[in-house]
C-alpha positions as CSV (number, residue, x, y, z in Angstrom):
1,X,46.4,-14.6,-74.3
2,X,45.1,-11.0,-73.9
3,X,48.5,-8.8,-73.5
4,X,47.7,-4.7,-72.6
5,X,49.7,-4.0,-75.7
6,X,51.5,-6.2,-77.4
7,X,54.4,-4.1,-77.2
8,X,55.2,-5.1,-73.3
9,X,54.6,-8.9,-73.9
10,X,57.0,-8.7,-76.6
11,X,59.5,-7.3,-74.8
12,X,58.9,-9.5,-71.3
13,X,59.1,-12.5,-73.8
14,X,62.3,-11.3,-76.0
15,X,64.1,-10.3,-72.6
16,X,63.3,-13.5,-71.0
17,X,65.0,-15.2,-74.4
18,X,67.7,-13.3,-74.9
19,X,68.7,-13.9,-70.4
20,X,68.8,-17.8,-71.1
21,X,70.9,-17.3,-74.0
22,X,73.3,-15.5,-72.3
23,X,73.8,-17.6,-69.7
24,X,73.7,-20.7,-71.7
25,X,76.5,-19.4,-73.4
26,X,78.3,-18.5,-70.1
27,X,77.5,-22.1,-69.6
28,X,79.2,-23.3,-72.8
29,X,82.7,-20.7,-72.2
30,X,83.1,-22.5,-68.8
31,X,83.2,-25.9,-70.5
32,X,85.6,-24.9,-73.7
33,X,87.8,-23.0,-71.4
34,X,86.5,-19.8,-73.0
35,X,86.9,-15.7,-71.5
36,X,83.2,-15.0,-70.6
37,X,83.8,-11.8,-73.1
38,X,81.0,-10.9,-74.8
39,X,80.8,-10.6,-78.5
40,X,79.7,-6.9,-80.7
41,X,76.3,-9.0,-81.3
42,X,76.0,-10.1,-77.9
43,X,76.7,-6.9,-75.9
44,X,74.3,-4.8,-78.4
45,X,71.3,-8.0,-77.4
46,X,71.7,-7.6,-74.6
47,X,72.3,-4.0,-73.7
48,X,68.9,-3.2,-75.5
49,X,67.5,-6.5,-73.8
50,X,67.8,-4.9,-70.3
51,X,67.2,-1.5,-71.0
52,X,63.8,-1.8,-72.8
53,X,63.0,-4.4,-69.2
54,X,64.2,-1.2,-67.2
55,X,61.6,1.1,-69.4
56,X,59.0,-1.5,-68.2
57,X,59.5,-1.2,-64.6
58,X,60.7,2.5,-64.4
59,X,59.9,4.5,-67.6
60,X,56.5,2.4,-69.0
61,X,55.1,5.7,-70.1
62,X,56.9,5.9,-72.8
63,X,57.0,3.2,-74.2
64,X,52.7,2.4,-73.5
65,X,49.7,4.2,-73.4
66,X,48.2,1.4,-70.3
67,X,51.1,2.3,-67.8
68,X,48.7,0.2,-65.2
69,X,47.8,-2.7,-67.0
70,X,51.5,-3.0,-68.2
71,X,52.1,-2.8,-64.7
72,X,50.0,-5.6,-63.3
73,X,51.0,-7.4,-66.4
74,X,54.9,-7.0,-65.2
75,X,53.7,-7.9,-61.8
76,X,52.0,-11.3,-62.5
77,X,54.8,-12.5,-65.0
78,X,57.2,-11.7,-61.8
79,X,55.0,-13.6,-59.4
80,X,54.9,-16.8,-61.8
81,X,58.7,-16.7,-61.8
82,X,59.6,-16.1,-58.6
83,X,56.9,-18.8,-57.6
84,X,58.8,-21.7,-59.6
85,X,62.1,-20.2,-58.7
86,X,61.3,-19.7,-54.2
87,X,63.6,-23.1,-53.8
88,X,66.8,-22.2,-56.4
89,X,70.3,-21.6,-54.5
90,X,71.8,-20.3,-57.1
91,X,71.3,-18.9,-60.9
92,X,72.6,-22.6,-62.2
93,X,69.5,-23.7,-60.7
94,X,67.1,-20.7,-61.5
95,X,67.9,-20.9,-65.6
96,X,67.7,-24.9,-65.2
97,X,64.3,-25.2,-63.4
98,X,63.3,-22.1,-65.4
99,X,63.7,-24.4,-68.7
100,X,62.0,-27.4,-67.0
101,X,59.1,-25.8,-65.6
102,X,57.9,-23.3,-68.6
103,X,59.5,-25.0,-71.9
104,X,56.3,-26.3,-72.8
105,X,53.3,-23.4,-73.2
106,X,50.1,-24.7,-73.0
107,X,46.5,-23.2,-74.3
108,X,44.9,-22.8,-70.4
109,X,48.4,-21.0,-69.2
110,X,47.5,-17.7,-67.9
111,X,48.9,-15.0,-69.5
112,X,51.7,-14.1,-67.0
113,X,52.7,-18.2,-67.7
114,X,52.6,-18.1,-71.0
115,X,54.6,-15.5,-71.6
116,X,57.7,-16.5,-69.1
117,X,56.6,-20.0,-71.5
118,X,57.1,-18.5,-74.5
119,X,60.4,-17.0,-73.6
120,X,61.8,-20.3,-72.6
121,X,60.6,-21.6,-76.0
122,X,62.1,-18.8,-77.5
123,X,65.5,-19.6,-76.4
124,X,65.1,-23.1,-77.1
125,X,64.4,-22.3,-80.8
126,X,67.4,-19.8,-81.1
127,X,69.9,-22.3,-79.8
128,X,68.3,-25.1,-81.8
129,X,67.9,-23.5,-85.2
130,X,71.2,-21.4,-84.6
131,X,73.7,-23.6,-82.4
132,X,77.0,-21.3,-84.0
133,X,76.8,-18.4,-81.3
134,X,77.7,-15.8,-83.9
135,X,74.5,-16.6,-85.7
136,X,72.7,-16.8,-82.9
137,X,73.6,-13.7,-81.3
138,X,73.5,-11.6,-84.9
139,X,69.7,-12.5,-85.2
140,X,69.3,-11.1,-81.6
141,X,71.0,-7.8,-82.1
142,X,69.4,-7.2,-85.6
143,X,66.0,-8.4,-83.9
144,X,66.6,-6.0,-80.9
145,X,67.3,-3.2,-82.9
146,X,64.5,-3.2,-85.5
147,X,62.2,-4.0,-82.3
148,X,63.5,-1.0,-80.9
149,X,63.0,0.9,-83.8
150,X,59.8,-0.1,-84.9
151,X,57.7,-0.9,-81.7
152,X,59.3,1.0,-78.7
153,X,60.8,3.9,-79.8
154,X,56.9,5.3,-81.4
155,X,55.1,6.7,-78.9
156,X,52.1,8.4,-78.7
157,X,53.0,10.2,-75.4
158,X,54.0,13.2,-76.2
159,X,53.6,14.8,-72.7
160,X,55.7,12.3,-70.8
161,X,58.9,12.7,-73.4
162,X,58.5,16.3,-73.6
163,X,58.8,15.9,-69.7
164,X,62.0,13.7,-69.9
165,X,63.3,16.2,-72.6
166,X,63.1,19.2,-69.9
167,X,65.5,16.8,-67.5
168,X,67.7,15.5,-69.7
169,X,66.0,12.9,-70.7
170,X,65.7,8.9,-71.3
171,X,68.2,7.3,-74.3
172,X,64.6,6.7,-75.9
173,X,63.5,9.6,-75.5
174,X,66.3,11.5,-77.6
175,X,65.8,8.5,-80.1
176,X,61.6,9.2,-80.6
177,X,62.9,12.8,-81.0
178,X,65.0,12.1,-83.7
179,X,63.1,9.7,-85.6
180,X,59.7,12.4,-85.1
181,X,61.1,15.3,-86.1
182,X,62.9,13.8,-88.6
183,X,60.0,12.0,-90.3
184,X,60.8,8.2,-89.7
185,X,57.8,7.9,-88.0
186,X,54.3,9.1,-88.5
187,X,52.2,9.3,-85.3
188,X,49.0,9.2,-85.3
189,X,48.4,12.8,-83.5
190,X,46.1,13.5,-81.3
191,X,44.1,16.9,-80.3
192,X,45.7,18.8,-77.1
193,X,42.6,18.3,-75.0
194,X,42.0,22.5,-75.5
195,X,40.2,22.3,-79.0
196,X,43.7,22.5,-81.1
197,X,43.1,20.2,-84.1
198,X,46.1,17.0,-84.3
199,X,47.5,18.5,-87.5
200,X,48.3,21.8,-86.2
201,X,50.2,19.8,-83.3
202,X,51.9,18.3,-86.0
203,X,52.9,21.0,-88.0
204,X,54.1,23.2,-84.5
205,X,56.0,20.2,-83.8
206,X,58.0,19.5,-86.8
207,X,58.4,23.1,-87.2
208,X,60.1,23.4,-83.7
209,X,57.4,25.6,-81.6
210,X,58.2,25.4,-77.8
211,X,56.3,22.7,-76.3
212,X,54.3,23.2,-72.8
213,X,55.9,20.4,-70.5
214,X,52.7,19.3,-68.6
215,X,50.4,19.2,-71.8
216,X,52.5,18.8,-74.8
217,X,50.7,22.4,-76.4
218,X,52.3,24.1,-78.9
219,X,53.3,28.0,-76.7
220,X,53.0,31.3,-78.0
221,X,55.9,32.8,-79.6
């Protein structure tokens, strides 16, 4: 399966996951009796869950450099759902046929299959290997947050969060900020298109030189 950046298939297929879950366990409340109150573990899943799906359809560039072919790969995972889904009358019925249709991946899926596939398996495998919710949900916060830390927070886009910085900015922008300037990551600089070598970027950078917001160029003092 040939995803734009694995970074976006990762996400689609963790989001997908950590959805069932949830409303399995809404599911299993309803039976015991149970508030539908969501746990620490459970609210931090799926708080980052949906926010990394909304920097997919509303913020991809910055999370990936191939904002169109993240696009069209959002787009065809969207069509596969809603095509097995046109029939449903309510979301009982959606997360049901959702787990009959796609709990089995197969090699000739397409990609936008396999990946709504994959989630299904995903979820599967969570509430198999983990049926005490408080385990379950602490493996999906802890894997939510080093996902976040590790693949979605880096960004090579320096342009497009120095944009978001001018405005405000995005939650994940303030976070690559942070973890930038103060060294937790290491990008892999590139030249500022005007003959400025990367490491001079670097150094203006983490030395705090004002930043032009359409280009990302260190500006004269």
């Amino acid at each position: 399966m040939r995803i734009p950046k694995p970074t976006i298939g990762n996400i689609l297929i963790l989001h997908i996951a950590t959805t069932i879950c949830g409303w399995k366990q809404q599911q299993a409340d309803q039976v015991h009796g149970k508030n539908n109150n969501r746990t620490e573990a459970q609210e931090t899943a799926s708080t980052i869950s949906e926010y990394c799906a909304y920097l997919i359809c509303y913020a991809p560039e910055l999370i990936t450099d191939n904002i169109y072919e993240a696009q069209l790969l959002l787009e065809g995972v969207q069509r596969r759902a809603r095509r097995c889904l046109k029939d449903c009358h309510s979301e009982d019925d959606m997360y049901t046929k959702l787990a009959s249709r796609f709990s089995k991946p197969k090699e000739e899926d397409d990609e936008y299959k396999a990946i709504v596939a994959q989630g299904v398996k995903l979820s599967e495998l969570l509430t198999s290997k983990f049926p005490d919710e408080a385990g379950r949900w602490g493996l999906l916060a802890e894997l939510w947050v080093k996902f976040l830390l590790s693949n979605v927070a880096p960004s090579n886009n320096i342009a497009a969060h120095v944009k978001r910085l001018a405005s405000d900015g995005e939650f994940i922008t303030h976070l690559w900020a942070f973890m930038t300037q103060g060294g937790f990551v290491k990008q892999p600089w590139v030249p500022c298109g005007d003959g400025t070598p990367a490491k001079d970027t670097q150094r203006d950078l983490e030395a705090g030189s004002p930043q032009d917001v359409e280009t990302g160029r260190p500006q004269d003092r």
